[in-house]
Each structure stands twice: as C-alpha cells, then as structure tokens.
N, C-alpha and C positions, 0 to 999 in steps of 0.2 A: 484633743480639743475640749474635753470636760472641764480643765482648768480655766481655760481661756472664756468660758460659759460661764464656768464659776465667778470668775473677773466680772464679766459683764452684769451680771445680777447684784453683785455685793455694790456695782456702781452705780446701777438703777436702784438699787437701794438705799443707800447717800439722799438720792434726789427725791425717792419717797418719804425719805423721814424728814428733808428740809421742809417737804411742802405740808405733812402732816401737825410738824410741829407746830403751828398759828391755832390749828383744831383743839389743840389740846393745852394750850396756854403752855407752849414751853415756852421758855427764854432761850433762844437759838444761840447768842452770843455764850450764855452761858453754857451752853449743851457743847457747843464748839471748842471750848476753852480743856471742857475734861473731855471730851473725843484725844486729844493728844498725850491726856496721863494713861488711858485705855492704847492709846498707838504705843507708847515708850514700854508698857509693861511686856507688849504680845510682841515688840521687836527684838527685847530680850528674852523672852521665851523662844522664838520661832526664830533667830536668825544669831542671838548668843555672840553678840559684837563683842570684839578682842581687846576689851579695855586697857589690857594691862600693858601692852605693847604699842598703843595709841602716843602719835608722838602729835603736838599742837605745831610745831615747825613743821612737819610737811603736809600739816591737812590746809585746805582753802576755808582760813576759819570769815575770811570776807562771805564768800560763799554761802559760809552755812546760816553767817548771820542776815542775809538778804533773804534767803528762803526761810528761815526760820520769821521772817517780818510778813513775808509774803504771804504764806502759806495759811495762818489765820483770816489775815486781813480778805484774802481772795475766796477764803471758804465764806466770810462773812457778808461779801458779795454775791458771793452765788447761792446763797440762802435768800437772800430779798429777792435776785433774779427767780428762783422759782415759784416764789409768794406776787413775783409780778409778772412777768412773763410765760411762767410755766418751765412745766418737768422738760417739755418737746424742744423748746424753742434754747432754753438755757445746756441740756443737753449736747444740740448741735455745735450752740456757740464754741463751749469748752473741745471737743473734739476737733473744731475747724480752727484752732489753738496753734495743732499741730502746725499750719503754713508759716507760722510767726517765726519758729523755731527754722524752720525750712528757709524763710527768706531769711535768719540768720544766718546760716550756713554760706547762703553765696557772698551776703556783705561782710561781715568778718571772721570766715573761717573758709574765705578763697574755693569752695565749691566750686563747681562749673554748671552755667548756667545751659539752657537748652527750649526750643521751641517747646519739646514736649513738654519742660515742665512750666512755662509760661503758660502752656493749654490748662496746667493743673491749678495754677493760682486764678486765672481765669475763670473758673468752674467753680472754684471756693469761692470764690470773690462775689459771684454771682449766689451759689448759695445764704453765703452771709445775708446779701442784699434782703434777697426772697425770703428769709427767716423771719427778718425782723415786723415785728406788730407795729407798724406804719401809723396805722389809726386806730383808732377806737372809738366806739359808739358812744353815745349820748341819747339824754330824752330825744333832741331833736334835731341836731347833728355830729358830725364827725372831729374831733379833735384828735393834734397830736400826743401819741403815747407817749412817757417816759420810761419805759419798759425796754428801748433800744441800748440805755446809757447802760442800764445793767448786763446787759448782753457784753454791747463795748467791755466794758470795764471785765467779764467773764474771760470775752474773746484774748484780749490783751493780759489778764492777769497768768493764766493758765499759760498763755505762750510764754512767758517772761519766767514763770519757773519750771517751764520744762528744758527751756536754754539753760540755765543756774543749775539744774538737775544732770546736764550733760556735761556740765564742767566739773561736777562734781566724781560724773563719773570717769571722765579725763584723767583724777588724781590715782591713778593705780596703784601708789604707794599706802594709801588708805581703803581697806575693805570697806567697798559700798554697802554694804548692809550696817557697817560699823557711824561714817559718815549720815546714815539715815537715821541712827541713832542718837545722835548729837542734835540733828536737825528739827526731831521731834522734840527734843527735851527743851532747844532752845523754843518753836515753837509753844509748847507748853507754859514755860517763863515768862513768856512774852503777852501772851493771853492771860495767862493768870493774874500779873501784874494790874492789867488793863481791868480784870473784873476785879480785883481788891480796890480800887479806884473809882469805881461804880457804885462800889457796897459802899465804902466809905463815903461818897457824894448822897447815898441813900437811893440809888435810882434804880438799884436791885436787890433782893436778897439772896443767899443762897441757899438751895433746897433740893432734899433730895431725889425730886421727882427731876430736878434738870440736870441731876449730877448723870442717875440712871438713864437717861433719854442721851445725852453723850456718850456714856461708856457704851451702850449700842451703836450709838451714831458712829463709832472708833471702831467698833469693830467690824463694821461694814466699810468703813474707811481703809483702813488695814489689810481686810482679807482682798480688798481690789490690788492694794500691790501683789501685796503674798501671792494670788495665784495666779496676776501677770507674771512675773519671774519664773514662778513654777513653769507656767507655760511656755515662754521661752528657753526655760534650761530643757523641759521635753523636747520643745519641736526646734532646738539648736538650732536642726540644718535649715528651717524654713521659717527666720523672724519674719517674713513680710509675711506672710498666712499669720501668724499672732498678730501683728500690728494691723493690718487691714480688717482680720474677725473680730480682732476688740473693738476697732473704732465704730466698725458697720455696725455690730451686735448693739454698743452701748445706745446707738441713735434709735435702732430698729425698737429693739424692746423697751427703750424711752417713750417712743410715738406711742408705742401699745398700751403704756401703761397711760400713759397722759390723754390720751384719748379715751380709753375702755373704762380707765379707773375711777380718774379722774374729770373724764366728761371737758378737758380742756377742747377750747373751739381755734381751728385752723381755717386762715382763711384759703382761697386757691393758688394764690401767689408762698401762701406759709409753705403749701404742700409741694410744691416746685419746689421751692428753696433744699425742703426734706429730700426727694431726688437726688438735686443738684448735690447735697450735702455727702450722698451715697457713692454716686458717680466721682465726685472730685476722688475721695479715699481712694477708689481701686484704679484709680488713673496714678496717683502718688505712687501707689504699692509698685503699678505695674511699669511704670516709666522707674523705681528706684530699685529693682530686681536685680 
C-alpha cells in the first residue's frame, strides 16, 4: 500500500501547486508546457521505452495524437478549476471521471449493464450534483457560480482520456510505457508550440522561475503514474484495492488539504456531495470485483 499512498500524495500534489502557483506569479500555461519535457525525461529514465523496435504501423498513432491534444488542454483546465472552484471540489470532479469511462464501456464496448451498477452511476451522479458551488455570495445577494463549467469541462476531459488511455492500452503490440512515451513528447510539442506563439504575440515571456515550477509540477505529475503502476504490479492479484484506495485516498487527503491548508469553504450540500463521492467509488469497486 505504500505505493499506492505514494500515488495519492504526488496527486495532491499536482493540485497544491496549481493552486499555489497564482501566489507566486507563475505562468501555469507555461509551467504546464515543461511539466511534459520533465515527464519525457523521467519516462525514459524510469520505464526505458524500446525505441528501436517501435514500429508507427501497429501503434494507434490517432490515439496518441488525441491524448497528446488532450492531456495539456485538460491539465490547463484543471488549473483554472482549482484557482476557481478549489483543490476539494476539482479533485472530486476528475476522479468522478472514472463513470464516463464506465458508461463507455456499456455503449461501445458491449459491457453488461446491471441494477447494481445503475445504483453506482446513481450515487456519482448525485455526488457530481452536490459537489458543485451552485451559488456564491455577494455584498448583498446570491448569484450564479461559473466554477461549475470548470468542474464540467474537468469531469468530461479526464473521462475522455482515460477512455483514449484504455485504447491505448488495448494495443499489446506496443509496450505501454513505450506508447506513454510518444504521448508525452507529443504532448510536449503541442504545448510548446502553443507557448512559442504566446512569446511571439508578446503575451508571455519565458523565464526561468516557470520553466522550474513545471519541471516540479512534472514530477509530481509522473511519480502519480509511476507509483500507480508500481502499485498495481505489487498488489497484481487485488486491482480493485488500488483502484478504489487511490480514488478514495486522492478525494480524502484533497478535502484535508483544501480545507486545513487552504481554508477552502464547503458548503453542506458540497460536503454531501464529498460522501456521495466516497460511497459511489466503493460501490464501483465492489459491484466490479
């Protein structure tokens, strides 16, 4: 379980430096951009993709190229989401992700459907609801938040490449650590591009205070795979104990932190929602055992 702890922390970590970085004048878009030349170095270090044997015919380079668009764009959202909504609420969203991927499974990958797990989308569904900051104060009344869209757009990005992520790992003819390889570097490219285009328009500079607050950001990015995998190749014969203790773990000690640390404010319907959030997971876990 150490690993799996390990995981959970390097992810509460991600969400502590998105929200840090407004305190301290980073440029997040920039910080995000070399978080993936920090992921591509430590994926060749720690996992030593089989380049030479790498054939472009049987890998899903469609694939790689969708998560590689994705996978900035979505981290670039869930940086404004925790600058808006918070570490607690953006946290949830991204783990409550997982159903997205689940109701892919019965629409186009012929699953079988079941009361119990219609209890279980029932339960998230309801969490989502109760998560989201509905309203927010004012001098003298109440208006609506836009802190929900960001959640939205959290909820939905996150599901969308962890489907892409499963297809990925479909391709057996390509080592998955090899394919996460690729993935990163296209990510990489594709951000990069995007901030040379910024500098050029003059609407950023580059500096090395946001080159360093990425290459951090990356490896707190990184070591959340790294010791997911570790942890499943330990506890082999029991992925639902990984999968269930990472999703709880990553909510639980979110709340902790965004409440203790950060003094974020939950209202009583938020703190439902954080339950609900709990409960759906180990109903997933225990209805997919």
């Amino acid at each position: 379980m150490l690993y799996v702890f390990l995981s959970v922390c390097c992810s509460v970590i991600v969400s502590v430096l998105l929200k840090l970085a407004r305190r301290y004048s980073i440029d997040i878009f920039q910080a995000i951009t070399w978080n993936y030349s920090m992921a591509i170095l430590l994926t060749w270090f720690f996992f030593k993709p089989d380049l030479k044997t790498f054939d472009f015919k049987l890998a899903p380079v469609g694939v790689y190229i969708s998560v590689g668009i994705l996978l900035p764009l979505v981290f670039w959202i869930m940086a404004a989401s925790v600058r808006v909504a918070g570490i607690v609420r953006t946290d949830v969203a991204q783990r409550l992700s997982l159903f997205i991927s689940l109701l892919a499974a019965f629409l186009l990958f012929g699953d079988n459907f079941s009361l119990a797990r219609l209890a279980c989308f029932i339960v998230g569904f309801a969490a989502i609801l109760c998560s989201i900051p509905w309203q927010k104060k004012t001098a003298n009344r109440k208006v609506l938040s836009n802190a929900w869209v960001y959640l939205l757009f959290v909820f939905v990005g996150f599901g969308a490449i962890d489907i892409l992520f499963k297809n990925v790992a479909a391709f057996t003819a390509v080592p998955y650590t090899t394919s996460l390889f690729f993935i990163y570097l296209l990510s990489f490219l594709i951000a990069f591009i995007s901030l040379l285009v910024k500098v050029f328009r003059r609407q950023t500079r580059i500096h090395w205070a946001h080159i360093m607050f990425g290459w951090i950001l990356g490896v707190a990015n990184f070591g959340n795979i790294l010791f997911y995998l570790k942890a499943h190749k330990a506890l082999s014969t029991s992925p639902s104990l990984v999968f269930s203790a990472m999703n709880i773990g990553v909510i639980t000690l979110g709340a902790v932190v965004g409440l203790v640390v950060f003094h974020e404010r939950l209202s009583t319907l938020n703190k439902v929602g954080l339950g609900f959030a709990i409960i759906s997971i180990i109903m997933i876990t225990i209805v997919n055992t």
